[in-house]
N, C-alpha and C positions, 0 to 999 in steps of 0.2 A: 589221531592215529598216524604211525608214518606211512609214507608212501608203501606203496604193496611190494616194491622193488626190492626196499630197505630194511634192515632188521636188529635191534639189539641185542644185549646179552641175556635182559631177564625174560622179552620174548621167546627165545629160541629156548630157553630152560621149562616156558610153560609151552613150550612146543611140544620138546618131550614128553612132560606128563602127560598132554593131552593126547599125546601118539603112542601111548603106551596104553590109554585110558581105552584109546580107538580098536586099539586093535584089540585087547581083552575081549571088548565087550562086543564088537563086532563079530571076531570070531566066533563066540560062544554062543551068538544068536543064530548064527550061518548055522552051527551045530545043533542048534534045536533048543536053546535057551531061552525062556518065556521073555519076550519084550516089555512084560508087565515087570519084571521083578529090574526092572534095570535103572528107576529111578527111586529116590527112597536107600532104606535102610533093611540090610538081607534078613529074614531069617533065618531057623537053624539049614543047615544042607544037608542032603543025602548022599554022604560019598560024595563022588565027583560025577552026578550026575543031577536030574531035573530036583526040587524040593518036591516032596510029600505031603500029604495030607494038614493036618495043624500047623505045621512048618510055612506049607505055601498058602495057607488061609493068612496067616497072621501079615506074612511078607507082602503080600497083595494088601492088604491093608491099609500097612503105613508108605505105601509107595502113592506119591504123587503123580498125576498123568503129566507125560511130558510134552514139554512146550515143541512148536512149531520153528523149524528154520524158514530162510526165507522164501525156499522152494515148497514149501508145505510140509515138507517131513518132520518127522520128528526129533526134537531135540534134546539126549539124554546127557544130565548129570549125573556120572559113577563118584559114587565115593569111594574114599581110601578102601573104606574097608570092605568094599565090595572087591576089592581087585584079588585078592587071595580065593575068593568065592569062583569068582568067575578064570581065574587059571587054575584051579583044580578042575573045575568043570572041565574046560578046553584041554588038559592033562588026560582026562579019562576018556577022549573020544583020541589018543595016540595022535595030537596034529602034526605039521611039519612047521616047525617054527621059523620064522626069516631072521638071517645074523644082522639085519638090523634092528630087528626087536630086543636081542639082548645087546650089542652096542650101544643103544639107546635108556636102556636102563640102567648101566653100568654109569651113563653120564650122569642122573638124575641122583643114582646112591651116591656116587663119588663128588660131584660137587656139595649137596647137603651134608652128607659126611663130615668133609673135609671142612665146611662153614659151621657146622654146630658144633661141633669138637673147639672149633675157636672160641663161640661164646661163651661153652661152657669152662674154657679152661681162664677166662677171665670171669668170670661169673656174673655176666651178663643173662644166662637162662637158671631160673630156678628151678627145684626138683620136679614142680609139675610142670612146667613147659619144657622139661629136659625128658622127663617122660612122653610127653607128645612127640616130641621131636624122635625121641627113640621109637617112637611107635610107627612114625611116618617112614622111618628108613629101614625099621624091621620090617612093615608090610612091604616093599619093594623087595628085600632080598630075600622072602618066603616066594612070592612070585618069581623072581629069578633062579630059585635052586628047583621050585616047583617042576617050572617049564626048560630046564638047564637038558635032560635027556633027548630033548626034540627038537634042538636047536639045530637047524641044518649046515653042515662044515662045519661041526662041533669044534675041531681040533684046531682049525683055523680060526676059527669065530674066539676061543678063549684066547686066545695069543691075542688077537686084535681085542679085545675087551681088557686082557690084563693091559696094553698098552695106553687104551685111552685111561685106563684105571688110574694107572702112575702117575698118567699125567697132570690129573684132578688130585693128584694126593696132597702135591703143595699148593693146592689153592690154597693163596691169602686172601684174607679181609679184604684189605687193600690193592689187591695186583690183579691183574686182568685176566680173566680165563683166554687165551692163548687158542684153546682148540674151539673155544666158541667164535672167535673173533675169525682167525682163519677159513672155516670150516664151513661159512653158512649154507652150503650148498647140499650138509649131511644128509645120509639116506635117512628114511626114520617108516617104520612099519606103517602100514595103510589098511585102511578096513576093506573088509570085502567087494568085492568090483560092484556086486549086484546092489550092495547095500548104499541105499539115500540117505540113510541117517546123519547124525553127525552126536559129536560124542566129546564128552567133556570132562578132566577130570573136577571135583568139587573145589569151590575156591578156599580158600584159609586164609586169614586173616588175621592170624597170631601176629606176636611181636615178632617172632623168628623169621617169620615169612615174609614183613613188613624190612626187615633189617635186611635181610638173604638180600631182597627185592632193592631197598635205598643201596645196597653194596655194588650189587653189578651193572645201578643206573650211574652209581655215581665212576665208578670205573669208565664206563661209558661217556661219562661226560667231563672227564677229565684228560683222556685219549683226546677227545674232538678239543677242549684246548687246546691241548699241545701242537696238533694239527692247525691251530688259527695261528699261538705262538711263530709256527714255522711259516706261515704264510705270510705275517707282518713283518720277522725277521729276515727274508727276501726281497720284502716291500722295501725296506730300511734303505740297504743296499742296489737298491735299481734293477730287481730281479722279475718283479712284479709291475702289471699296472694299478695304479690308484682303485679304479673300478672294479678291477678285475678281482683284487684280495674283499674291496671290500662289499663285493655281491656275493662271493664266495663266503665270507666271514657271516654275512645276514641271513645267507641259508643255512649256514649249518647251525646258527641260533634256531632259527626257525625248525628245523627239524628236531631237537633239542627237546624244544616245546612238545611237539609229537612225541620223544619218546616217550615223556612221564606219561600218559594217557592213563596207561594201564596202571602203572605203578601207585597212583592219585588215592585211588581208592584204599590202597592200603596203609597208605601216612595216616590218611583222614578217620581210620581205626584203631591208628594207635596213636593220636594226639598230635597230629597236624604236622607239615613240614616245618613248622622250628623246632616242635619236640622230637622228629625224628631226625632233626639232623644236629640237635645237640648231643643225641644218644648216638650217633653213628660218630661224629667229632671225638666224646668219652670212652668209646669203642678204639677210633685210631690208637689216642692216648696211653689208653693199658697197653696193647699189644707194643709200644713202643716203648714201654717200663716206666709209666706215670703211677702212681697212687690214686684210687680214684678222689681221694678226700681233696689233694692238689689240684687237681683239671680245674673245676670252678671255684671261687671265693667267693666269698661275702661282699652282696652289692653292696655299693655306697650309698647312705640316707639320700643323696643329691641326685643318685642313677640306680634305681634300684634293679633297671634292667642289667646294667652293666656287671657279670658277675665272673666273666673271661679271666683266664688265668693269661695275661700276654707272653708266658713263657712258653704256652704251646703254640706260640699264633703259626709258626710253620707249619705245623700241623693242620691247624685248624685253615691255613690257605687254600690246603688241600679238599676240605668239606663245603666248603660255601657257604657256612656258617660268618663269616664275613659278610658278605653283602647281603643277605638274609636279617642280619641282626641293624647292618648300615637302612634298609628298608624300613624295618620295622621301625628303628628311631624318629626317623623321614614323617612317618604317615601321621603322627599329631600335630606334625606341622599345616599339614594339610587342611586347609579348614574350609567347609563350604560355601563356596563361589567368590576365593581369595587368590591370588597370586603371592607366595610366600617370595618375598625379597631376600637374595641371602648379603649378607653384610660381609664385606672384604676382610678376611681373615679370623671370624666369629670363633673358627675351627681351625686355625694354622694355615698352613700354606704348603702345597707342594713344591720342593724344589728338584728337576729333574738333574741336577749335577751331583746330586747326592747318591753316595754309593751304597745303593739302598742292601746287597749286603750284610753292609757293618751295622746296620740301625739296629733296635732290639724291638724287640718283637712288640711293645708298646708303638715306640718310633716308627713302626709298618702300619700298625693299625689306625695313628694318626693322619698316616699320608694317606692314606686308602678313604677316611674321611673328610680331610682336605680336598680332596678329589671329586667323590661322589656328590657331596651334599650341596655344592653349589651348579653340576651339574643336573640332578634333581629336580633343583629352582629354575635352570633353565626348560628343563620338556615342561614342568607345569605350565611356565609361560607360554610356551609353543601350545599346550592342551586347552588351557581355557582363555587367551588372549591374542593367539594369531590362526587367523583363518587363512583357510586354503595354504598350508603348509607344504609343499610341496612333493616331499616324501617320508615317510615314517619307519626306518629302524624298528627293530624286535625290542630295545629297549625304550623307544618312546612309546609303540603300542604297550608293551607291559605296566610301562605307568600309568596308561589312559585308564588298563584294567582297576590295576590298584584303588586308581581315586574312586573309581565305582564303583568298586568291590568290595571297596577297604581288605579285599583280603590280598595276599605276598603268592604268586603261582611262583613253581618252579623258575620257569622260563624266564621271569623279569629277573630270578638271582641267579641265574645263569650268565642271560644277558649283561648286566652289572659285572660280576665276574670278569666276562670278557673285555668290558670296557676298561677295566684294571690293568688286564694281564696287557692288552695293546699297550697302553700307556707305557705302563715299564719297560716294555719290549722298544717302540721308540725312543724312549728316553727324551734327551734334550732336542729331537726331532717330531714332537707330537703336533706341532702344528705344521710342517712343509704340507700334510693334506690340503692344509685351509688353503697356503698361499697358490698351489695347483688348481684347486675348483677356482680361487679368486681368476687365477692369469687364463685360466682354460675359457670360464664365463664371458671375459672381457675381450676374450680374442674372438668370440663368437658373437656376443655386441656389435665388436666395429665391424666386423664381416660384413652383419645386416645394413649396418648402417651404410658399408659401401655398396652393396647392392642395390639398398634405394636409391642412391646419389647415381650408379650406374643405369639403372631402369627407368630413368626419372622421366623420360622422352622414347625410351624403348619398351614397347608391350608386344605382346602376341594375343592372339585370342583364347589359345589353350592352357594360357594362364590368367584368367581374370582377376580383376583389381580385386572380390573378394578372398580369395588365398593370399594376399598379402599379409592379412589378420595374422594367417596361422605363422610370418615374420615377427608382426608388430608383438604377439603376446610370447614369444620368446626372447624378444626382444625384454619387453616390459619384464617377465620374468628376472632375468637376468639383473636387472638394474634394480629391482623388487629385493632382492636376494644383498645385493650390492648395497645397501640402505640398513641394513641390519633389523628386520622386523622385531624381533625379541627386546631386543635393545628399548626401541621405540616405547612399548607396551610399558617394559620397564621403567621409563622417563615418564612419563603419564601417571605413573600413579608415586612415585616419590622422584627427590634429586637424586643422580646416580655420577657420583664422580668423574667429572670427565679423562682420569686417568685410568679409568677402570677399560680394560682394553674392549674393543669392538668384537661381534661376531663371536660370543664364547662357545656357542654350539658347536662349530664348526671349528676353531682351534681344538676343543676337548677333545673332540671326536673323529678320528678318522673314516669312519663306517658311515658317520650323517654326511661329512665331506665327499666321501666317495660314492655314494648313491645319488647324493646332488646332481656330484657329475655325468653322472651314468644318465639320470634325466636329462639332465641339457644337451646332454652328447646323442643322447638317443632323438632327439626331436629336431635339432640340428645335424642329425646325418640324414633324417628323413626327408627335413622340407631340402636337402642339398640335391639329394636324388631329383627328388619332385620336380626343381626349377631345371637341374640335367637335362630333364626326359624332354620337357616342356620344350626346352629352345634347341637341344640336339645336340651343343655345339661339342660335348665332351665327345660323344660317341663316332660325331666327322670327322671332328680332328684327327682322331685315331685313324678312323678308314683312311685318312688321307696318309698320317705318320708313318702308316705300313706298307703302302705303296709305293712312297719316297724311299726306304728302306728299302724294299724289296728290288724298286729299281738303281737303286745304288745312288741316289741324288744325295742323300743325308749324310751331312759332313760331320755333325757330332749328333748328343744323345740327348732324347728329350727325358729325361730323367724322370720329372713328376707324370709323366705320360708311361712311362715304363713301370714305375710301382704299382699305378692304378690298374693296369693292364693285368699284371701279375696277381692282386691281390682276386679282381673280380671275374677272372677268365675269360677264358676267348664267349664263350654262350652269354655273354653279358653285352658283347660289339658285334657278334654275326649269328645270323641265322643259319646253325645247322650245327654248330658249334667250332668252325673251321674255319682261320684267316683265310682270304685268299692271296697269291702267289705269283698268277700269271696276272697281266696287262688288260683281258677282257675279262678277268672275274670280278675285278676291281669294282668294275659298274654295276655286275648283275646283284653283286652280294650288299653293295650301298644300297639299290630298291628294296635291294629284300627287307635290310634292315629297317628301310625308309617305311615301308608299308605299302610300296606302289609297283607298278610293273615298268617293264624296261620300255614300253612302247610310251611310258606318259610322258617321256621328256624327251622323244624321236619327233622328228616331222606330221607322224602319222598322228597326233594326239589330235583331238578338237579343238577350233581354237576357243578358248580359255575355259577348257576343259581342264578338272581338276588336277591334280598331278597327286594327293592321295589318294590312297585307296579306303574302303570302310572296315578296312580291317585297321588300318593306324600303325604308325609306327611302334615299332619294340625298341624298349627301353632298358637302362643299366639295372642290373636286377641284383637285389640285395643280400650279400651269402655268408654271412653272419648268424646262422641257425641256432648256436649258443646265448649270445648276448639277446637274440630277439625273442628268448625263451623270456626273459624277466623285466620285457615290454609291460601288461599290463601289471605286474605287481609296482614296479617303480614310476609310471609316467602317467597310468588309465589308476591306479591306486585301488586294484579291485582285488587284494588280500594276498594269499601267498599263490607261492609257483606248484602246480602239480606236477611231480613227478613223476611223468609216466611211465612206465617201463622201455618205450620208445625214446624219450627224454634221454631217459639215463644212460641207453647204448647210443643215441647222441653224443651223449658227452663221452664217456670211453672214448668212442671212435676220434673225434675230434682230438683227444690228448693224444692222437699217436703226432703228434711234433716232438723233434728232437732238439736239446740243447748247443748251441753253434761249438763245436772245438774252441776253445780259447776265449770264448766272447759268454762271458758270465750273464744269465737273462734275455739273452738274445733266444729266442724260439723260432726253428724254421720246420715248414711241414715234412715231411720225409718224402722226397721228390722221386725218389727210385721205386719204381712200382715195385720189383719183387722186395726192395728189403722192407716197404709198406705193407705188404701183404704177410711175409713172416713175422711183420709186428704184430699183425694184428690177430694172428695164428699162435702166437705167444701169450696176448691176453684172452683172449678164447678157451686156451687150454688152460687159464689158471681159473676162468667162472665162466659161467653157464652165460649165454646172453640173457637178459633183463626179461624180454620180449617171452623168451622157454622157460620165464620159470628162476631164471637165476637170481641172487640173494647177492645184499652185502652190506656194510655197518656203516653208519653216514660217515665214520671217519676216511672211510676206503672210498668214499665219493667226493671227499674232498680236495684232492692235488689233481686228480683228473679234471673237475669239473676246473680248477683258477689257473691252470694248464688252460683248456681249451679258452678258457674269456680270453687269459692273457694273450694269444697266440690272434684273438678278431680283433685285439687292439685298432691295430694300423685302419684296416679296413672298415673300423667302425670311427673313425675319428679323424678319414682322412676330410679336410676342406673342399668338400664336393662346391660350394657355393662359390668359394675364391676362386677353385679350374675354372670352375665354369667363366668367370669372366676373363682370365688368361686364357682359355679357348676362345672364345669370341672376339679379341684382340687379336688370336693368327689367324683366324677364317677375316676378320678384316683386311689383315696385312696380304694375302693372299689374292683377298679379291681384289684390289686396289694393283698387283701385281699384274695379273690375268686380265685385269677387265680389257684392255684393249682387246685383248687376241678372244676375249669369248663373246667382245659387242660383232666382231669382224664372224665369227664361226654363228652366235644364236641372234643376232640384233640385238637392240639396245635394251628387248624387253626382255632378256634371257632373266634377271633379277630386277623385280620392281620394288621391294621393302627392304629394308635391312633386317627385318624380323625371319626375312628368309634364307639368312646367308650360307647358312647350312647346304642350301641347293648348291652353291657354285662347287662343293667339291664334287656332286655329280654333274655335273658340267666338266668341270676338267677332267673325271673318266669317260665320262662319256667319248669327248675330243681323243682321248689316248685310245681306246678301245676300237675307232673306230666305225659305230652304230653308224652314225650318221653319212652314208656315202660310199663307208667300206675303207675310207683313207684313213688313218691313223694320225694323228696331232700331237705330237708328245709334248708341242710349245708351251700349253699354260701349265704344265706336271712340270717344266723345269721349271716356272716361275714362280710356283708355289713353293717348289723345292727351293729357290731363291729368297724368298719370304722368310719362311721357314729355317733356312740356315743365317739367315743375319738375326734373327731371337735367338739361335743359339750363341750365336759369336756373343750376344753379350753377358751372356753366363744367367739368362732369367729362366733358361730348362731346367735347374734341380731348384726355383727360390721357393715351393711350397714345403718338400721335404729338408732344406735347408734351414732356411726362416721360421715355415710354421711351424712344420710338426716339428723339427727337431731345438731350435731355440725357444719357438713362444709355446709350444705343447711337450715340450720333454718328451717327444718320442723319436727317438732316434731309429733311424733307416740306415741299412749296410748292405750294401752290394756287393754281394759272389758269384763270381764268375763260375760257369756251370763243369770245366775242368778241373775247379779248385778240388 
């Protein structure tokens, strides 16, 4: 089911019904209507009031007792043909009716309406399903002329009825209802306050119903295409990040999944998702002037499944009758507990220089199977020959189903689908993913590896040798990853030409490349914190950086100190959430941060009295609230992301970033409190928050949510582990500056380890401040200041945002001036 937050088209239509069902039968019981007669099949009536005699013997009869909701109460199925019963009833007690009771209705007639009129005008419903159908929408408009007299702002209420009326007039087959997709926030009639029950209209599971229901999924899921469409074609162009579209792109698979829920059941009665989506496909067809004799051919003795007419394949792109049929081919390949090999060019070859275009609609179908089926061959490998995979896509899950299923769910041809539509949309770009996770992995490799080389002889206690693991298996990951596992598997059981390119997974795919990343990047910005917190050295530097500033010593900009600053805010470096400014804050607000009091580093302490305190220092804290949302689905692998209605106005809120003037993809937060607040006053007023109740269609959650990743880019990807050892390199140069003048002010024992060098910048506040004596020392704050400004003179202040992020991690940093 999807999230409670989210909602689709054919849900919101069995919303209706069922809020029509509700309030019928609610009201009529509020009225005095037997609860006995409410499940089952009516009797004759008496007028429009209780049945009589033989009438309510009989009706009692064939009525079922109804089942329990999950509160205890009771839970009724109305049928159709109960609803004319029970609104004559509710007519003869003169009710007041709510105008969103008949609003409501009018949506229910007008959309069936306007869908069965289409089937029947291809003749796709025969004369008795055309009869049902006409019976289903005759019983609705007997209850709406029934209850029409009591409709409250009659005159008002028909005007807004005729207008949502219009609006459903031209629903197409094919086109999206418009007021459903806008709208999900519509009022819709509610049972009586006092009433527990709950109330149902009866299911149907005709072909009509089954088709209504594959039309407004597939609408639905061809919107959220177009939306992944647009997110890779921003990716393209440098609009996007890698992780960003392609966490964004695996949720809204994922959701996908969820929508069919409900719709499942009704393929699975009229002959399964390929018969219903050959019949929806044959459906496009006529409405677009096909013959139906034309739509399919005569399979071939060689493929008897192959019966596609490739002159509709444009059409049929549209159904997903493609990768549905590309599956079903797949699956006798599949043989139990084999790894099918696929052979270079069995099935043609895709060429992405080709102007796919001009091809003909054969020429589509081939490339589209060029594509899939050696992809295919790769997840088997990854399913039954490489362990501990690292992370699993909606379309490698969908194949694990399959192989055990043997049966095709929506979700994997969806999935597939999407694996298409990327494709094409990159073009002769469909591996730069690979070559990114490649260069991003290997940048975070040699990271570690200088981190050992650098800690080789330097430890602490608050990071024991065993946390080093949690290096060494990102480490080995990474190099794991580097080795081509799939490859290997494949080598082991035949010769596989060694011109056959490496890593196909991950050239094919941009969604397994970008989730990769999103793993390595997520456990590599963790353990970067981690070693941060551990040795301090990011968070003094700062203390110190802003002091030197504050007191005007600093001759230029320490650039990668400045992003970091900006990204993770001030509540990240001071306790209270507030730089400090003057000369004696400097020291107070360093213990604080430290964890210790201002007296443990004064004369007055004991001697070799501890200098923390048992509360411990505070640490750079992590503000990434989006991206840490799809922690355990990508890294812990414990299934999908909940969306919770708190999530969701997460995400809202976080997309209020604005696009830079001029700078295409560039995303900055909107710094101006009030023109932040009228943003956020503007999405408010177009939906309810998440949290009260508000509604919306996964495709309307999708630019917000690759919005808000894109925008924790920086902050989740900056090289906490590299500062960290450029921090520890100026608290060196510092001390090495200062030391005379604080062996002269604390003796020689003022620092005894280099594990502690952190202390010396409260050492040199301390001296500036004062504490000690009452005099002031501002001597070792210029000599840090001196330290300090000869790393800038050699231009190694901006080399992380320069070097890393923006050469070896393609993330480019720009600096605006706050005037600009």
């Amino acid at each position: 089911m999807l999230p409670s937050t989210l909602i689709n088209t054919y849900s919101q239509y069995k919303q209706d019904t069922n809020s029509v069902a509700t309030w019928l039968a609610s009201t009529a019981k509020a009225n005095g209507y037997p609860s006995d007669l409410l499940s089952g099949a009516n009797g004759n009536k008496a007028g429009g009031g209780r049945l009589k005699g033989k009438a309510r013997t009989n009706a009692k009869k064939s009525k079922a007792p109804p089942k329990k909701n999950s509160s205890g109460a009771p839970n009724y199925i109305i049928k159709i043909a109960d609803f004319t019963t029970l609104a004559e009833y509710v007519a003869g007690k003169s009710p007041e009716v709510p105008p969103s009771f008949r609003s409501t209705i009018d949506r229910v007639i007008a959309a069936r309406s306007a869908f069965g009129a289409q089937l029947s005008r291809h003749g796709q419903i025969d004369k008795k399903k055309d009869s049902n159908h006409q019976y289903f929408v005759g019983v609705l408009e007997k209850v709406r002329d029934i209850l029409r007299p009591f409709v409250r702002s009659r005159h008002e209420d028909d005007a807004a009825a005729d207008e949502i009326t219009n609006r459903f007039t031209d629903l197409a087959v094919y086109e999206p209802s418009e007021e459903f997709l806008n709208a999900p926030d519509v009022e819709r009639p509610v049972k009586v306050e006092e009433d527990n029950a709950t109330y149902e209209a009866e299911t149907d599971s005709s072909f009509e119903e089954a088709i209504f229901a594959m039309t407004a999924l597939i609408n639905d899921l061809n919107r959220v295409r177009a939306h992944i469409r647009w997110i890779w074609s921003n990716f393209k162009i440098g609009r996007f990040d890698l992780t960003a579209a392609a966490i964004t792109t695996n949720t809204a698979i994922d959701l996908v999944r969820n929508m069919v829920v409900d719709v499942m059941p009704l393929l699975a009665a009229n002959g399964g998702i390929g018969e219903m989506l050959q019949r929806f496909h044959l459906l496009q067809c006529l409405i677009q002037g096909w013959k139906e004799k034309d739509v399919f051919k005569t399979p071939s003795p060689e493929n008897f499944n192959d019966n596609v007419n490739y002159k509709t394949y444009d059409i049929m792109e549209g159904t997903f009758l493609v990768p549905y049929r590309m599956i079903e081919a797949f699956l006798p390949v599949i043989r139990p507990g084999e790894i099918p090999l696929y052979k270079e060019g069995m099935f043609g070859y895709y060429d992405p220089k080709v102007n796919r275009s001009k091809l003909t609609g054969q020429q589509k179908f081939e490339q589209d199977r060029a594509l899939l089926f050696p992809y295919f061959a790769e997840l088997v490998t990854i399913i039954r020959g490489v362990r501990d995979w690292p992370v699993k896509d909606e379309l490698l899950r969908g194949m694990e189903d399959v192989i055990r299923t043997k049966k095709i769910t929506f979700g994997v041809v969806f999935a597939a689908q999407t694996f298409l539509d990327i494709t094409y949309e990159l073009g002769g770009g469909i591996d730069q993913p690979f070559y990114t996770l490649m260069k991003q992995t290997t940048v975070i490799n040699n990271d570690i590896k200088a981190h050992f080389d650098f800690h080789a002889s330097l430890n602490i206690s608050n990071w024991p040798a065993r946390n080093d693991q949690w290096l060494k298996e990102l480490q080995h990951g990474a190099d794991w990853i580097g080795k081509d596992p799939p490859r290997k598997v494949q080598e082991q059981i035949r010769h596989v030409a060694p011109d056959t390119e490496s890593h196909r997974v991950f050239r094919m795919s941009p969604v397994m490349s970008g989730l990769t990343l999103y793993n390595f990047r997520q456990r590599y910005h963790e353990v970067g914190l981690a070693v941060a917190n551990a040795w301090g050295s990011i968070q003094y530097c700062q203390h110190l950086y802003n002091a030197l500033r504050k007191e005007k010593l600093v001759k230029g900009e320490w650039a990668d100190m400045d992003v970091l600053y900006a990204i993770l805010g001030e509540e990240s470096f001071y306790v209270g959430g507030k730089e400090p400014a003057l000369t004696e804050d400097y020291f107070k607000k360093f213990c604080l941060q430290m964890g210790t009091s201002e007296t443990a580093m004064t004369g007055k302490r004991r001697k070799n009295g501890p200098l923390e305190s048992k509360a411990g220092p505070r640490g750079l804290k992590f503000v990434g609230p989006v991206l840490s949302m799809f922690k355990a689905r990508y890294v812990d692998n414990t299934g999908q992301v909940d969306l919770t209605p708190e999530y969701v106005d997460q995400i809202i809120d976080m997309s209020l970033f604005e696009e830079e003037p001029g700078q295409e993809g560039l995303f900055g937060q909107i710094a101006d409190p009030a023109k932040r607040k009228e943003k956020q006053k503007q999405k408010q007023g177009l939906r309810k928050k998440a949290v009260e109740g508000g509604k919306m269609t996964p495709e309307q959650l999708i630019k917000p949510l690759v919005i808000a990743l894109h925008s924790e880019t920086l902050e989740f990807a900056f090289p906490y582990l590299h500062f960290h050892r450029w921090c520890w390199h100026v608290l060196r140069a510092v001390k090495e500056s200062s030391d005379s003048l604080l062996r002269q002010l604390y003796t020689p024992d003022y620092l005894e380890r280099e594990n502690q060098l952190p202390w010396v910048v409260g050492w040199i506040f301390m001296a500036a401040s004062g504490l000690e004596g009452g005099v002031s020392d501002r001597r070792p704050l210029q000599k840090a200041a001196e330290a300090l400004n000869d790393m800038l003179e050699l231009g190694t202040g901006s080399f992380l945002i320069d070097k890393v992020l923006g050469d070896a991690l393609g993330i480019p940093v720009v600096f605006k001036d706050e005037d600009e």
